[in-house]
LUMNUTI-386730 format. One line per field, with one value per residue (C-alpha): chain; residue number from 0; x, y, z. Coordinates in steps of 0.001 Angstrom, whole numbers, plus 500000, padded with zeros to 6 digits. Layout:
<sites>
unit A,...
pos NUM,...
x X,...
y Y,...
z Z,...
</sites>
This chain:
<sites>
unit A,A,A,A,A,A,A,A,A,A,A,A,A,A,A,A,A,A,A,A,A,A,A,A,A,A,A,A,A,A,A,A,A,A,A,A,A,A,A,A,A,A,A,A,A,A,A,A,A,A,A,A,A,A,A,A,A,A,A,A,A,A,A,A,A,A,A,A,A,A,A,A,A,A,A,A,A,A,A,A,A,A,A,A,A,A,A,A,A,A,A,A,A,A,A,A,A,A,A,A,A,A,A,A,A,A,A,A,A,A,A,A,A,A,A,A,A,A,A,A,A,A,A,A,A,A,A,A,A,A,A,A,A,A,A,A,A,A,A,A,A,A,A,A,A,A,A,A,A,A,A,A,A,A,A,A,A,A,A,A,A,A,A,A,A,A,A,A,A,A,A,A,A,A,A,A,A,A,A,A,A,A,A,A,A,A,A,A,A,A,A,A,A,A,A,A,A,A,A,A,A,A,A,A,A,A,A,A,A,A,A,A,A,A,A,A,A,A,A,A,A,A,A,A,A,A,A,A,A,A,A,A,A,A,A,A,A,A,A,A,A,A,A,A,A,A,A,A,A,A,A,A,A,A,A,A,A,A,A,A,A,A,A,A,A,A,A,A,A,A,A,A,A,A,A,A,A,A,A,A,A,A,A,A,A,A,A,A,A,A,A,A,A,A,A,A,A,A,A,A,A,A,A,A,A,A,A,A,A,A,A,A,A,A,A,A,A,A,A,A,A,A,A,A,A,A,A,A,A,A,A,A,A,A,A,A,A,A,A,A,A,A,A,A,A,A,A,A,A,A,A,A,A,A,A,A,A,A,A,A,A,A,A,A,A,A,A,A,A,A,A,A,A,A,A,A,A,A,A,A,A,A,A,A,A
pos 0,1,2,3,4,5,6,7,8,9,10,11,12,13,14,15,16,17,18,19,20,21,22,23,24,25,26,27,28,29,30,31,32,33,34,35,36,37,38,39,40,41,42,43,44,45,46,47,48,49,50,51,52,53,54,55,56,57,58,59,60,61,62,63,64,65,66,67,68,69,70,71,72,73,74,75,76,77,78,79,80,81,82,83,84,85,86,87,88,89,90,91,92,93,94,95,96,97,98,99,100,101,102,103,104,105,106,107,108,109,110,111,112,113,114,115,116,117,118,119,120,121,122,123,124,125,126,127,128,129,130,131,132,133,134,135,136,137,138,139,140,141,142,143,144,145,146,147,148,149,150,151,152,153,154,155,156,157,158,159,160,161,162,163,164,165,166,167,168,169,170,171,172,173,174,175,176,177,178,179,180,181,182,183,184,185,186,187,188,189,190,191,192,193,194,195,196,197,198,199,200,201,202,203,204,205,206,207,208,209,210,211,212,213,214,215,216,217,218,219,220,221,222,223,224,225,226,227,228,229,230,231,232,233,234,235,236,237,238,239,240,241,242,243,244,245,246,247,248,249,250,251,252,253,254,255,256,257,258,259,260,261,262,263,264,265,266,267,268,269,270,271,272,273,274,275,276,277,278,279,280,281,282,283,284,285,286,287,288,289,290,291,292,293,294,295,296,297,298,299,300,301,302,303,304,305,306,307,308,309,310,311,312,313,314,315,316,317,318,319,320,321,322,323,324,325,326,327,328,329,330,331,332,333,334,335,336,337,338,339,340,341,342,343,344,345,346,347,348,349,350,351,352,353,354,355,356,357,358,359,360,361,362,363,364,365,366,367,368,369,370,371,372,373,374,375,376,377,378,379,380,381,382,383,384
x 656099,654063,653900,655327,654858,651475,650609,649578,647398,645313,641494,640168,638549,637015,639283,642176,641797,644229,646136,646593,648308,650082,651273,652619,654083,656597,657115,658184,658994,657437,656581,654444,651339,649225,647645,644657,644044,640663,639161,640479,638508,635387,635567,636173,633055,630972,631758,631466,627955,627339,628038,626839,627658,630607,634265,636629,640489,642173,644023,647330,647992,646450,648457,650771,651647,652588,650236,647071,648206,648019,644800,642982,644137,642943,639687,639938,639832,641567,644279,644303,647911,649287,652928,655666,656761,652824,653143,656563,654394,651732,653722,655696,652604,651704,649001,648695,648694,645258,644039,645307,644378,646860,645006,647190,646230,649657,652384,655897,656546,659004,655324,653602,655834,656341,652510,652415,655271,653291,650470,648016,645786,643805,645248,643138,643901,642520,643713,644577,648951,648314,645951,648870,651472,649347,650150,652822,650991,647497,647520,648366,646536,642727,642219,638947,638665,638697,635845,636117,633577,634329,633458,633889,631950,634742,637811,640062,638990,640129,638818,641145,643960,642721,639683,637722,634719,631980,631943,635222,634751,633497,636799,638794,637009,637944,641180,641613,640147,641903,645269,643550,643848,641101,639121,637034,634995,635139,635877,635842,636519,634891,636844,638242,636046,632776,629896,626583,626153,624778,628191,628421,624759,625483,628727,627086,624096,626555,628499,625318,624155,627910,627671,624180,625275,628617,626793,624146,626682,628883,631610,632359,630778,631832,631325,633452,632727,635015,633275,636589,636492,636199,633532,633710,634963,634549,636783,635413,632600,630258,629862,626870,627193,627967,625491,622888,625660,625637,621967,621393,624472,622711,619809,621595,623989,620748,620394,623019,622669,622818,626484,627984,630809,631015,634490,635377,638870,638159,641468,640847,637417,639434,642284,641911,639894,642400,645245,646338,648969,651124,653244,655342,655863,659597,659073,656704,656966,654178,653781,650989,649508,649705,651266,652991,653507,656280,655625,658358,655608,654332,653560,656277,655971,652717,650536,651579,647829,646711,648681,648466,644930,643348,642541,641445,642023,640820,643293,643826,645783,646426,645766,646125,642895,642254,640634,641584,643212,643784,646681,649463,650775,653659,656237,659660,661264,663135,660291,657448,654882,655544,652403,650100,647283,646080,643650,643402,641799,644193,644804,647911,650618,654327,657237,657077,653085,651754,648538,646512,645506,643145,641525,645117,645215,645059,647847,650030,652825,652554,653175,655593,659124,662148,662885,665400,666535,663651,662998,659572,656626,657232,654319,652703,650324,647988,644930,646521,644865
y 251899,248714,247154,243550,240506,241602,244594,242344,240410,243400,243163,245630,248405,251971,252116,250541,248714,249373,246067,246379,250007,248411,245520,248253,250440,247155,246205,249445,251935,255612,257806,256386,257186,254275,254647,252347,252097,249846,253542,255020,252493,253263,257121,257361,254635,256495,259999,258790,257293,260449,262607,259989,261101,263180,262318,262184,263049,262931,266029,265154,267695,266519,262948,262660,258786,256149,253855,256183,257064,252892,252725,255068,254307,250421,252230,253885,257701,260507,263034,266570,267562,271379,270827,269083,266774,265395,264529,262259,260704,259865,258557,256489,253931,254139,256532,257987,261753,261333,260781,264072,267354,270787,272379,275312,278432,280370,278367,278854,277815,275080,273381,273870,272068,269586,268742,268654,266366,263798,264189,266252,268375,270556,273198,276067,279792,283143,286094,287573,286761,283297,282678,284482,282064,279436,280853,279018,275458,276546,273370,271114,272735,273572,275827,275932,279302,279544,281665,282870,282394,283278,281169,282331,279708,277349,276018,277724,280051,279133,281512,284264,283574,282436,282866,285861,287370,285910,288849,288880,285378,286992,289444,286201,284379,287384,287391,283752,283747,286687,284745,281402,279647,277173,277492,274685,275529,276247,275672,276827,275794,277017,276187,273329,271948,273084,273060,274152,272721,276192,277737,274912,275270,279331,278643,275922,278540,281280,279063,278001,281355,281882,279283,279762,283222,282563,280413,282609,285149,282764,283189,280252,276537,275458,271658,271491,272035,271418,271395,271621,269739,270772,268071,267319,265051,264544,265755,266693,267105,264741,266036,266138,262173,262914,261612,264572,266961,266281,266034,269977,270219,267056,268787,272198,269385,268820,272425,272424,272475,269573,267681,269613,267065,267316,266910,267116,267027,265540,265570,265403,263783,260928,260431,262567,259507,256961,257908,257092,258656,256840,258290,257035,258827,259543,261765,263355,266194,267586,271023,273264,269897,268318,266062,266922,263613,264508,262340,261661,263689,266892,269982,270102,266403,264883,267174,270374,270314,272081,274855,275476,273302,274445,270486,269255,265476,263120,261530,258907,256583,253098,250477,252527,252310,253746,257291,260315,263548,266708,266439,268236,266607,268049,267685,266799,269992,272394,274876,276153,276212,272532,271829,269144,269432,271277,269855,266608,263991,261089,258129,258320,257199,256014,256327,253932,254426,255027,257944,257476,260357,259228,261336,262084,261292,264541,267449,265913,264214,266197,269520,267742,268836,267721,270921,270488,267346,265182,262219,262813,259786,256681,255901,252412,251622,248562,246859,247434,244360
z 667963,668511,671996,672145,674803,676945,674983,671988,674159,675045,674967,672162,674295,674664,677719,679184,682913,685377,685227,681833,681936,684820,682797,679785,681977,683804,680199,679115,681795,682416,681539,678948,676334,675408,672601,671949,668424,668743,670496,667616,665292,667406,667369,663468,662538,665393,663020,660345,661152,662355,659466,656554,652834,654612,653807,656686,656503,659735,660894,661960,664436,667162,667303,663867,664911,662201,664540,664115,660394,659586,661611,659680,656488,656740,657739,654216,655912,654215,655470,656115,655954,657034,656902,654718,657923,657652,654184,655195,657872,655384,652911,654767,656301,651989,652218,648255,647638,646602,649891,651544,651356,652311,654716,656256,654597,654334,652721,651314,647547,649378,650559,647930,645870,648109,648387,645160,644134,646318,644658,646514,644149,646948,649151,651282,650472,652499,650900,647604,648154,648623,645740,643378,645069,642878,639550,638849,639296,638025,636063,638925,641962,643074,646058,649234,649528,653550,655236,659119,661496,664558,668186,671047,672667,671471,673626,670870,668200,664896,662681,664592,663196,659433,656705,655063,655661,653462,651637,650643,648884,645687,645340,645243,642838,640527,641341,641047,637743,636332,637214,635888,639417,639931,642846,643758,647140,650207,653725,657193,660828,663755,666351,668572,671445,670146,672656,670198,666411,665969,664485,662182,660831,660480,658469,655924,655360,654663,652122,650714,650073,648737,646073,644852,644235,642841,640139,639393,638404,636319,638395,639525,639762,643458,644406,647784,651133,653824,657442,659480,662868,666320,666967,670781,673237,677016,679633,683024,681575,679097,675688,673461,671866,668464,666575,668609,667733,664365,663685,662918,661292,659043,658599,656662,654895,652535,651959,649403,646213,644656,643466,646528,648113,651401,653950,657210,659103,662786,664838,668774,668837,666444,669024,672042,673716,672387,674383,678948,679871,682641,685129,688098,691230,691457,694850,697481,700056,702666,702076,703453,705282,701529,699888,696912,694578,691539,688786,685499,683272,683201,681393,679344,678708,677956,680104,677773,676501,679479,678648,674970,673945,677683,678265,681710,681925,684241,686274,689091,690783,689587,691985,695201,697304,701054,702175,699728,700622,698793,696903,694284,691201,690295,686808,686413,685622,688039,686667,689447,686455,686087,688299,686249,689384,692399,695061,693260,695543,696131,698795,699908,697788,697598,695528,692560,692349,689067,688400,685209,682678,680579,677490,676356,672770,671494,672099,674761,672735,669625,671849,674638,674581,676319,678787,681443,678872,680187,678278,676561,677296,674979,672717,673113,670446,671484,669760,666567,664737
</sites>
């Protein structure tokens, strides 16, 4: 939802000030997720300038939000959808078939028909079943051909779970032909978090080398590339500023041959810097000589991403000053694992004081539940003009 009264009034920002969470979290209560949708601007243009000639479509997953959905489509991005409840998110802020692509390489008929009724053309497939789920709409439908290449170095391995061995691409073009599905590229994704280009540079040579020999055989003319995302953002830590990151993976872009389009499907490094996360402290206990602070959020709420996307985020305390002691923040729930920090360094604070996580755009309400019938973080979407 849109924030009303002193959220409209917001300065445009890469990062919210204190007073201003402050003022959103009196308006609105706790606990609550701000999302700021002029970051969001500034992430996809900074991308995008990083990655010229290559077509962006937002990956839902991270943060499916009408408010980020509207953003990105005024900024004329595309959409990588995986699931039928993304394509009713898409449609609904007007967003045209023709803008998304299916991404999620095992489907049932039920999706695929769905997709298509929309009026998305491309879908992803890894394996011989899934191309021959395709028969029936070889007319209507063109598949990427997903490769795996696997990361360890990455926060979360994606080609585990999905993609063929480059070897295995030319077996499916036969089989695609001989059941007259149309295969149009390829695609890969090498993982979320990505420290090195390198993976990226290794994956675009091996698809290279893929096509050129796919079309010297005549098996099959393939104009599509689809980079994935993973592209990095800044916890703890500072990331590689993208436009370094992306400068190798520039470089092998104009190794392929020529007419090759080029797409990408950024999710965290779109949002994951867009979105605070503010919490109240609802009660505190001294145990061990610390304080334990128990906030109305946690991680089953919006802090869930350091379990399941293994996210650090930077957090503090809004508007408390004086010396700093080591400190607990603890959840909601009657669960023990419901611990969002250990040893954090805070001054000493009261019930009714709020604590700040920032970088929290990106898995922390889409993987939130409502354990122990906790009311999940409102969203707060601000610098929406």
């Amino acid at each position: 939802m849109s924030a009303g009264g002193s959220a409209r009034r917001l300065l445009a920002g890469r990062r919210l000030a204190s007073r201003q969470l402050a003022a959103l979290a009196a308006e609105h209560g706790t606990p609550l997720l701000v999302l700021d949708c002029a970051a969001i601007r500034a992430q996809y243009r900074s991308l995008t300038a990083a990655l010229p000639g290559v077509s962006l479509f937002y990956a839902l997953k991270p943060m499916p939000h009408p408010a980020v959905v509207a953003t990105l489509h005024e900024l004329g991005a595309g959409f990588d959808v995986a699931t039928t409840g993304e394509i009713a998110l898409v449609r609904a802020q007007g967003v045209a078939g023709g803008r998304c692509i299916h991404t999620h390489p095992i489907k049932r008929g039920a999706d695929i028909r769905a997709a298509l009724r929309f009026g998305i053309r491309t879908f992803v497939a890894d394996n011989p079943d899934e191309i021959r789920k395709f028969v029936p709409y070889r007319r209507r439908a063109e598949l990427l051909l997903r490769v795996s290449f696997r990361s360890p170095s990455a926060v979360v391995d994606l080609s585990r779970k999905f993609g063929c061995e480059p070897a295995a691409v030319a077996p499916l073009l036969e089989r695609a032909r001989s059941l007259g599905v149309s295969v149009r590229g390829l695609s890969f994704h090498v993982g979320s978090q990505v420290a090195d280009p390198s993976k990226y540079v290794e994956a675009i040579d091996a698809c290279r080398e893929v096509m050129v020999r796919a079309a010297a055989s005549g098996l099959a003319r393939l104009d599509l590339l689809d980079i994935g995302g993973g592209f990095p953002v800044s916890y703890g830590s500072p990331a590689v500023p993208i436009g370094r990151f992306c400068r190798p993976i520039r470089r092998e872009l104009a190794t392929l041959p020529r007419g090759v389009r080029v797409v990408a499907e950024p999710g965290r490094f779109i949002v994951g810097p867009a979105g605070t996360c503010v919490a109240a402290v609802v009660g505190r206990a001294q145990r061990d000589g610390r304080w334990w602070y128990y906030l109305d959020d946690g991680v089953y709420g919006s802090f869930s991403g350091q379990l399941y996307d293994h996210a650090l985020y930077p957090i503090d305390s809004l508007g408390r000053r004086g010396a700093r002691h080591p400190s607990v923040l603890a959840g909601p729930t009657c669960d023990s694992i419901d611990v969002v920090r250990e040893d954090i360094p805070l001054p000493n604070l009261e019930i009714g004081d709020l604590i700040a996580g920032r970088m929290m755009g990106a898995y922390t309400a889409a993987t939130s539940t409502d354990f122990n019938f906790i009311p999940r973080a409102r969203i707060v979407a601000v610098n929406r003009g």
